[in-house]
PLY file of the C-alpha trace (Angstrom):
ply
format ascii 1.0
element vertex 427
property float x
property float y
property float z
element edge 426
property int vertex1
property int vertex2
end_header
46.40 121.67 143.04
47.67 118.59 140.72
50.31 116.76 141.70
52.23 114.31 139.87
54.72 111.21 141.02
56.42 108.95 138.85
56.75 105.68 140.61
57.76 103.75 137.74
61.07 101.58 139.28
64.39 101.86 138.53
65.39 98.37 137.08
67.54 96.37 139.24
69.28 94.56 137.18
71.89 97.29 135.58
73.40 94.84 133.81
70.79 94.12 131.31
71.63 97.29 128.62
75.57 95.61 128.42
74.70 92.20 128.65
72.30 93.09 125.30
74.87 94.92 123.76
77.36 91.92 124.51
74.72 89.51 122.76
74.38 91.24 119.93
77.75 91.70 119.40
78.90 88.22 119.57
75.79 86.90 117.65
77.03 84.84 115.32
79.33 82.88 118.43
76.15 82.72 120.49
74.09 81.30 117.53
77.47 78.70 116.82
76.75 77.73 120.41
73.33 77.32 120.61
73.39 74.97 117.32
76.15 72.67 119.49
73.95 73.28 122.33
70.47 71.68 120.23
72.74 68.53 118.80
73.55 66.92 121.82
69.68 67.33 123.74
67.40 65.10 124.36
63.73 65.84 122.50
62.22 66.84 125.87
65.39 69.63 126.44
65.36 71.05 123.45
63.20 74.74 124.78
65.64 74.71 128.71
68.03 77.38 128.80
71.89 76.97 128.02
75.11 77.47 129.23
76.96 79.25 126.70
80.88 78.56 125.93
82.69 81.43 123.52
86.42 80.48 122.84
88.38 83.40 124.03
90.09 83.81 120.63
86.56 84.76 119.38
86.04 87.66 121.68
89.61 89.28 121.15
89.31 93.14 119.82
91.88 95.66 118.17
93.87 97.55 121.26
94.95 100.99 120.51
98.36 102.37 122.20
100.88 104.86 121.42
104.27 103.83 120.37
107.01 105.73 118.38
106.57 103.90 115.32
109.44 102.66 112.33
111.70 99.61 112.79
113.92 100.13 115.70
117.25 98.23 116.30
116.98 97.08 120.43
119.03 94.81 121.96
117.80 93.26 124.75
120.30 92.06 128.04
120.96 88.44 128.57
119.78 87.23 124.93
122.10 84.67 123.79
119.60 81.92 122.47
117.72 83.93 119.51
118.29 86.16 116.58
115.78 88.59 114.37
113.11 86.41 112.95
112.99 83.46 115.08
109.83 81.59 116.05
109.41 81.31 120.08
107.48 77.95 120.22
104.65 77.75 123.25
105.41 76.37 126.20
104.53 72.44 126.60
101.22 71.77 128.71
100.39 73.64 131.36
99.07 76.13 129.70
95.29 77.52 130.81
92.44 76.72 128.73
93.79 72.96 128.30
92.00 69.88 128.94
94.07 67.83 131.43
96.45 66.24 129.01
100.30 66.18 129.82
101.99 66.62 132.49
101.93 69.18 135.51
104.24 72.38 134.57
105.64 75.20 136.49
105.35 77.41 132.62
103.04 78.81 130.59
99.75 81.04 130.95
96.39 81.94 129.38
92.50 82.48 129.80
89.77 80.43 129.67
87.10 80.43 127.26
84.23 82.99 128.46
80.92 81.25 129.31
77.52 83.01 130.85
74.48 81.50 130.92
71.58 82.10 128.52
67.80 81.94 129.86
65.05 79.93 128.24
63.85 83.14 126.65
66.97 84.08 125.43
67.54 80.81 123.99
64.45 80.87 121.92
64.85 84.00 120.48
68.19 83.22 119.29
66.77 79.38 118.27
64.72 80.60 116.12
65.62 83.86 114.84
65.65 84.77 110.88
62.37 82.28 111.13
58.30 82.61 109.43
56.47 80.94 107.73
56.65 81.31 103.98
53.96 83.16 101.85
51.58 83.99 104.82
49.45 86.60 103.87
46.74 89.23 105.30
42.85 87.44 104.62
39.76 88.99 104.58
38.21 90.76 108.05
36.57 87.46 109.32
33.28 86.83 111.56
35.04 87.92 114.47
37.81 90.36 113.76
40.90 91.02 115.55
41.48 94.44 116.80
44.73 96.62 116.96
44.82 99.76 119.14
46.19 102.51 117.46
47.31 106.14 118.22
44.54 109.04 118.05
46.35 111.67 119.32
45.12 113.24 123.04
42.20 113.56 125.08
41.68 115.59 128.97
40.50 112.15 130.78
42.49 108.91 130.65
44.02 106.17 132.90
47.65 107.81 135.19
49.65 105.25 133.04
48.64 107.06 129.71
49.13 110.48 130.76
51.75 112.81 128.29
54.00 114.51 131.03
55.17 117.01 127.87
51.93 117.86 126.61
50.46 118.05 130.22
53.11 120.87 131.08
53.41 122.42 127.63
49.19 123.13 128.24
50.35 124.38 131.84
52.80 126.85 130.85
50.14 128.34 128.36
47.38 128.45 130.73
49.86 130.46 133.16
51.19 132.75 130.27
47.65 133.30 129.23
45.87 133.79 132.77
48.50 136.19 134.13
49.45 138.13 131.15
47.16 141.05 132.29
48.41 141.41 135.93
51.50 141.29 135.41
51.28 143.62 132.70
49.38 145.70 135.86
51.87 145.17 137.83
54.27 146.49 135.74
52.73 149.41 135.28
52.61 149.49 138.86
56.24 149.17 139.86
56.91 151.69 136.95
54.44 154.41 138.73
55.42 153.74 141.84
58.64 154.54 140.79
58.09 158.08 139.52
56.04 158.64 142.62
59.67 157.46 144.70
61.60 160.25 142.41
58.71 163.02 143.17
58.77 162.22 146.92
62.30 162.95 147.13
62.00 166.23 145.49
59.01 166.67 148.59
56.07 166.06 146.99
53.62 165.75 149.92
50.42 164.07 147.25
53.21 161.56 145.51
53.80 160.29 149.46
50.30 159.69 149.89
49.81 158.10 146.43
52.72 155.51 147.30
51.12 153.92 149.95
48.01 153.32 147.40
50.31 151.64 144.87
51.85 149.90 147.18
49.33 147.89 148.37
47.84 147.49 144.68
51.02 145.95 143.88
51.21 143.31 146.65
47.29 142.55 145.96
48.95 141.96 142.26
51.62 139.47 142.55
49.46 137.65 145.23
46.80 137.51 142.47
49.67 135.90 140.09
50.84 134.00 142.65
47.71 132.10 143.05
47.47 130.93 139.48
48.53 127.50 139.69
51.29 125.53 138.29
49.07 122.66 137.25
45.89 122.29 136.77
43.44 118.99 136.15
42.51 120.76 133.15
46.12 121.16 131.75
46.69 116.84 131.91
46.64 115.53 128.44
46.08 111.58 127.60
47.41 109.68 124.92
44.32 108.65 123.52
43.85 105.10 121.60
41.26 103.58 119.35
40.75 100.14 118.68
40.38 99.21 115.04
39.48 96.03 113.07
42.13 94.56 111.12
43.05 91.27 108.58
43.47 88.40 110.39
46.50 85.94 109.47
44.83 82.75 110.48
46.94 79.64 109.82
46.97 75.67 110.38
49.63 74.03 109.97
49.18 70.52 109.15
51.73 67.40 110.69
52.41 64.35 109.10
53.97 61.50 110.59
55.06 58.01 109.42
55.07 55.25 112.21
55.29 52.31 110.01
57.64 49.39 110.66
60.12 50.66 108.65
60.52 53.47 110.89
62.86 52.40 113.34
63.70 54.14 116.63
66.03 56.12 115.76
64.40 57.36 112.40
61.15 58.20 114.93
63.49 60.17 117.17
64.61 62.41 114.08
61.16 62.74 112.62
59.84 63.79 116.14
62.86 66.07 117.26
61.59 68.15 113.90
58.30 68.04 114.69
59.22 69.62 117.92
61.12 72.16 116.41
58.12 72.92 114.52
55.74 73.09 117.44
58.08 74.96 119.10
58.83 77.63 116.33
54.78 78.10 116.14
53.50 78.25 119.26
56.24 81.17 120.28
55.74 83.07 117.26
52.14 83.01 116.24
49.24 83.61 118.73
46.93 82.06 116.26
47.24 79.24 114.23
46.08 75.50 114.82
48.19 72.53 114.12
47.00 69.32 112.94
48.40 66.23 114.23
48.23 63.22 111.95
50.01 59.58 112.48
50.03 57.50 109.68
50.83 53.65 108.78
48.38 51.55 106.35
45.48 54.17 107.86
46.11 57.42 109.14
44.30 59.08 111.86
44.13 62.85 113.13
45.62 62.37 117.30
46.20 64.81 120.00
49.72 66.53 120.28
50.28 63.95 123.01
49.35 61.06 121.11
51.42 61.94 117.97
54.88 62.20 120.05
54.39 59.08 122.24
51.99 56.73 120.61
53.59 53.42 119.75
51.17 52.14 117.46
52.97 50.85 114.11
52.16 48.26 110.64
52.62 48.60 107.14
53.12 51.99 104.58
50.45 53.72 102.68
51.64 57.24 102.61
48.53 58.64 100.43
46.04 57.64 103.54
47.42 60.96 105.03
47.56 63.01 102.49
43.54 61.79 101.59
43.03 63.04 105.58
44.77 66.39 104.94
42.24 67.02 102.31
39.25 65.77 103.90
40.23 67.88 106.40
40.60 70.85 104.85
37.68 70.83 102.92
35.45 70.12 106.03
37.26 73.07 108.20
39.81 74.88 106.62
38.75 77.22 103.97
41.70 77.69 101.77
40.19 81.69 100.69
40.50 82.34 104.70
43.23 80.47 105.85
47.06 79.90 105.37
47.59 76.51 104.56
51.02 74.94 105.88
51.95 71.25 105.65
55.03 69.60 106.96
55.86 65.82 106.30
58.51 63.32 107.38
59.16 59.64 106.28
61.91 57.45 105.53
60.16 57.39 102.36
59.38 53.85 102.29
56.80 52.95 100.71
54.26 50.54 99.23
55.14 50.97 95.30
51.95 51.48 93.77
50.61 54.13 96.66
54.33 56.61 95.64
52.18 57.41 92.26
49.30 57.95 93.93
51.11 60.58 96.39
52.57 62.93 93.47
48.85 62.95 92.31
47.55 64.38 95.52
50.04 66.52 95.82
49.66 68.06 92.87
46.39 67.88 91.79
44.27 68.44 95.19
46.72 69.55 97.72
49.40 72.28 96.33
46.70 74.23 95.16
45.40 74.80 98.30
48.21 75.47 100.66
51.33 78.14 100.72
53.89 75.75 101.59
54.60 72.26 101.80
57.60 70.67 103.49
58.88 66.90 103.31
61.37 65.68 105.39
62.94 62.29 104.37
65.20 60.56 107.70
66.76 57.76 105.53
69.76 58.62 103.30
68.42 55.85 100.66
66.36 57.70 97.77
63.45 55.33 98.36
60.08 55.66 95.37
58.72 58.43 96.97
61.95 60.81 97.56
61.61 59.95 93.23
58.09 61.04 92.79
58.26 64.21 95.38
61.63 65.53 93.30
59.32 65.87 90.10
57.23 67.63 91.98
59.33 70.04 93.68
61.07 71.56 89.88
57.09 72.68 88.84
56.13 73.95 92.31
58.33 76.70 94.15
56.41 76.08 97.51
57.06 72.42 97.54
60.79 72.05 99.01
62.47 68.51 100.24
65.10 67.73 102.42
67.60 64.79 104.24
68.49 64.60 107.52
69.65 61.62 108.46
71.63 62.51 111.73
70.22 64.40 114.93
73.24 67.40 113.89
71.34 67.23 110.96
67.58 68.43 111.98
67.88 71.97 113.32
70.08 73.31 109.76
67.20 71.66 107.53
64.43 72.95 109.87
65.84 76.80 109.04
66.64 75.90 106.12
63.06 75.14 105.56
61.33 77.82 107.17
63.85 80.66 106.60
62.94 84.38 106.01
63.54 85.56 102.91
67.02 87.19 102.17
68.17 85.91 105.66
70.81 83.17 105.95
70.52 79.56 107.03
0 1
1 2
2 3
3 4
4 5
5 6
6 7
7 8
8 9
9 10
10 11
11 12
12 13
13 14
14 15
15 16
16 17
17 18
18 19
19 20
20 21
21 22
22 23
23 24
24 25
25 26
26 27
27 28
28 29
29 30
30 31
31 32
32 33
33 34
34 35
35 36
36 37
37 38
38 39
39 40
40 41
41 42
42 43
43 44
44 45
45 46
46 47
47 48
48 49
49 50
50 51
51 52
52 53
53 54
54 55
55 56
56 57
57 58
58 59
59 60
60 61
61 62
62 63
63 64
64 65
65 66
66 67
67 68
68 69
69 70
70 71
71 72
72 73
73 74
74 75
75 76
76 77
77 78
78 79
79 80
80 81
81 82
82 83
83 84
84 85
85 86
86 87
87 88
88 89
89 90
90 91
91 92
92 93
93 94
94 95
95 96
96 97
97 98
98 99
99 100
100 101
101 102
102 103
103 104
104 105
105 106
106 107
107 108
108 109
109 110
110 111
111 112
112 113
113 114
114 115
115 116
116 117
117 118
118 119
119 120
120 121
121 122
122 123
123 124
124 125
125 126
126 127
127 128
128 129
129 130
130 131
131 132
132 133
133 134
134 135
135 136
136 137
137 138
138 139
139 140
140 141
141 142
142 143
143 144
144 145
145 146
146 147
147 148
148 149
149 150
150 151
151 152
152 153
153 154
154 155
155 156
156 157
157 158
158 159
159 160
160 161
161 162
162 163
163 164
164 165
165 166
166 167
167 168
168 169
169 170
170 171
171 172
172 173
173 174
174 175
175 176
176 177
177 178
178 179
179 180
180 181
181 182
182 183
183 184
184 185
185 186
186 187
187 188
188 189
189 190
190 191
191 192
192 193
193 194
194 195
195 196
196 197
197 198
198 199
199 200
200 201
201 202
202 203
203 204
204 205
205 206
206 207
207 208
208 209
209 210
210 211
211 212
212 213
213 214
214 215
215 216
216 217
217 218
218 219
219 220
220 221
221 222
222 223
223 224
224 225
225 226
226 227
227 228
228 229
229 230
230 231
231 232
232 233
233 234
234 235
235 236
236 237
237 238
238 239
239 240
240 241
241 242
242 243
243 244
244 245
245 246
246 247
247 248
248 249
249 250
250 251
251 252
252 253
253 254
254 255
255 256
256 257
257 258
258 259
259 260
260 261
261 262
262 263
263 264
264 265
265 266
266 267
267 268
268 269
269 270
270 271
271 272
272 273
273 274
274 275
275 276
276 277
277 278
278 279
279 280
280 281
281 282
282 283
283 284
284 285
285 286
286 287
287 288
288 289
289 290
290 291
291 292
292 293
293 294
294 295
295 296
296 297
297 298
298 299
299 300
300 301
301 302
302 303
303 304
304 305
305 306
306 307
307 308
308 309
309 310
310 311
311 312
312 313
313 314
314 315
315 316
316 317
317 318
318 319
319 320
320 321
321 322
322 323
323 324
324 325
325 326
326 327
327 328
328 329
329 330
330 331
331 332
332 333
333 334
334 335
335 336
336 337
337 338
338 339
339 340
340 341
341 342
342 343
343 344
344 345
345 346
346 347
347 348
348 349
349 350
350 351
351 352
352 353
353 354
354 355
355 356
356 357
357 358
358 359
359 360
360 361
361 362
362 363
363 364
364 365
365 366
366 367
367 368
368 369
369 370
370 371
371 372
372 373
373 374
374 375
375 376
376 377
377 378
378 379
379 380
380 381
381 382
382 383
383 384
384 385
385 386
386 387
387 388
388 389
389 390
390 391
391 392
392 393
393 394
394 395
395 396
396 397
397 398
398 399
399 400
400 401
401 402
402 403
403 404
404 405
405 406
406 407
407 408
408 409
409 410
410 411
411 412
412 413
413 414
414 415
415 416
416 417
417 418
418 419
419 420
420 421
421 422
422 423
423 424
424 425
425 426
């Protein structure tokens, strides 16, 4: 006979449906918090966990209670300092919730703000939420496709974890109906003789005695025979059955583009990298597949390791088109545009040489837009320098070129969704 156990665990943390619900809920505090939370980190804290603060005035919700309702006249005992219509004022420090400030008071009460703690994961869903890349599309099946298991209805052999408990039991009770339909329709013609044969006995029918004890014993051989047909059998279990087909592969590479040239100070580094992490951070948690190209640039520029492009210190002069001559080379030697997505993301304080800012907007538009679905430039310098000038012609012809300033660290995670929003959702 088949037996089945479920062993599958009861989760033991109970907490997890509410604290969910509570999350969703409060999403737009949560998401307030986290952006406070990714201002004041350091580059190499940005994907740690959080503890989150919500102000207590942000979680208050509508409380229903009876009352009798209409303006009533009461007058309360021992009221000599107010009338109808005056303002209380709130008592003077001491109140909970403050910071310290004033002096020690025997008055006043309140809550604190409401803080829990969000995990890494947590954090980086809600980091980077309402986030893709633009204009990624479905290519062509390439040389080695990648396969998605779909649904293909049931089989009768399969792994325990696949097995339909409904179907299994639903084939069960239709073996049983179908195997003991015709003893127990025996039976019942059995019980109904040996009933007559009970009704001619009493009337002293010596045969219907001796027929009784024949019926009798058919009818416990019967339900013994339907007794035996069992509840489940290994030809009742039914599998979910699944198929693996070939699908379109999104393949991607996004391309990075650094400027390290002694213009760049420090602090215009730390912005430029802190975006770049962002980036590298957005991609790697969202998309199984897709390369990124590292590329540092001064007077040359030179493809580096993800180490090398975030803690190099290797500087000199300005020639911004040496990258964007790379990108291409680069593409044209491994990336073909008709099988990839294309993505390109620049940042620069946009100094540079004067005659090479030209010679940018012609790349741009002649060799590189063509070939990629979106191309981001980040400038960390408030002054318009000759290439911010050249990049805005090119961003009113071409809707997949966009530009922005951030100038401040508050300043890099709003441009960085504003950048690489989904459509229709909100920065």
């Amino acid at each position: 006979m088949q037996q089945i156990i479920d062993r599958r665990l009861a989760g033991k943390n109970k907490s997890i449906g509410n604290r969910e619900r509570f999350v969703r809920r409060y999403k737009t505090q949560i998401r307030d918090a986290v952006r406070r939370a990714v201002d004041g980190r350091s580059i190499k804290d940005l994907a740690r966990g959080e503890e989150i603060h919500i102000p207590k005035k942000d979680l208050s919700e509508p409380v229903f209670h009876h009352t009798q309702g209409g303006v009533r006249e009461i007058v309360h005992p021992g009221n000599q300092d107010y009338v109808r219509g005056d303002r209380i004022k709130r008592p003077q420090g001491g109140a909970a919730g403050g910071v310290g400030k004033g002096q020690a008071t025997d008055s006043g009460e309140g809550e604190d703000d409401f803080s829990f703690s969000l995990s890494k994961e947590e954090f980086m869903q809600i980091f980077f939420e309402d986030l893709a890349l633009p204009n990624l599309i479905r290519n062509n099946l390439a040389e080695t496709p990648e396969w998605k298991t779909h649904r293909a209805g049931y089989s009768s052999d399969g792994t325990p974890n696949n097995l339909h408990v409904v179907r299994s039991m639903r084939g069960a009770i239709g073996r049983r109906i179908a195997l003991g339909a015709a003893p127990r329709r025996e039976l019942r013609e059995a019980e109904e003789l040996l009933l007559r044969l009970q009704q001619a006995a009493r009337h002293g029918d010596a045969t219907a005695q001796q027929e009784m004890r024949g019926v009798e014993a058919n009818i416990i051989l019967l339900r013994a025979r339907i007794k035996r047909i069992p509840f489940l059998d290994p030809i009742d279990l039914r599998y979910r059955a699944r198929v693996r087909v070939p699908v379109p592969t999104s393949r991607a590479v996004m391309f990075c583009l650094m400027d390290i040239s002694g213009s760049m100070d420090e602090a215009r580094k730390e912005l430029s990298k802190r975006f770049f992490i962002l980036l590298y951070l957005f991609l790697t948690r969202h998309y199984e597949k897709i390369d990124i190209v590292f590329i540092r640039h001064h007077t040359q520029a030179q493809e580096v390791d993800e180490q090398n492009f975030f803690h190099a210190r290797e500087t000199g002069g300005t020639v911004v088109s040496s990258a964007l001559v790379l990108m291409e080379q680069i593409i044209r030697a491994r990336y073909n545009p008709a099988d990839w997505n294309i993505y390109a993301a620049q940042a620069s304080d946009g100094d540079n040489w004067h005659h090479d800012s030209g010679r940018c907007r012609e790349l741009l538009a002649d060799k590189i837009l063509p070939m990629v679905r979106y191309f981001a430039y980040v400038q960390v310098a408030a002054e318009e320098q000759n290439l911010w000038t050249e990049y805005a012609q090119l961003s009113e012809s071409h809707k997949h070129f966009a530009l922005r300033k951030a100038v401040s660290a508050d300043q890099i995670y709003p441009v960085f969704r504003d950048l690489f929003k989904k459509e229709g959702a909100s920065a």
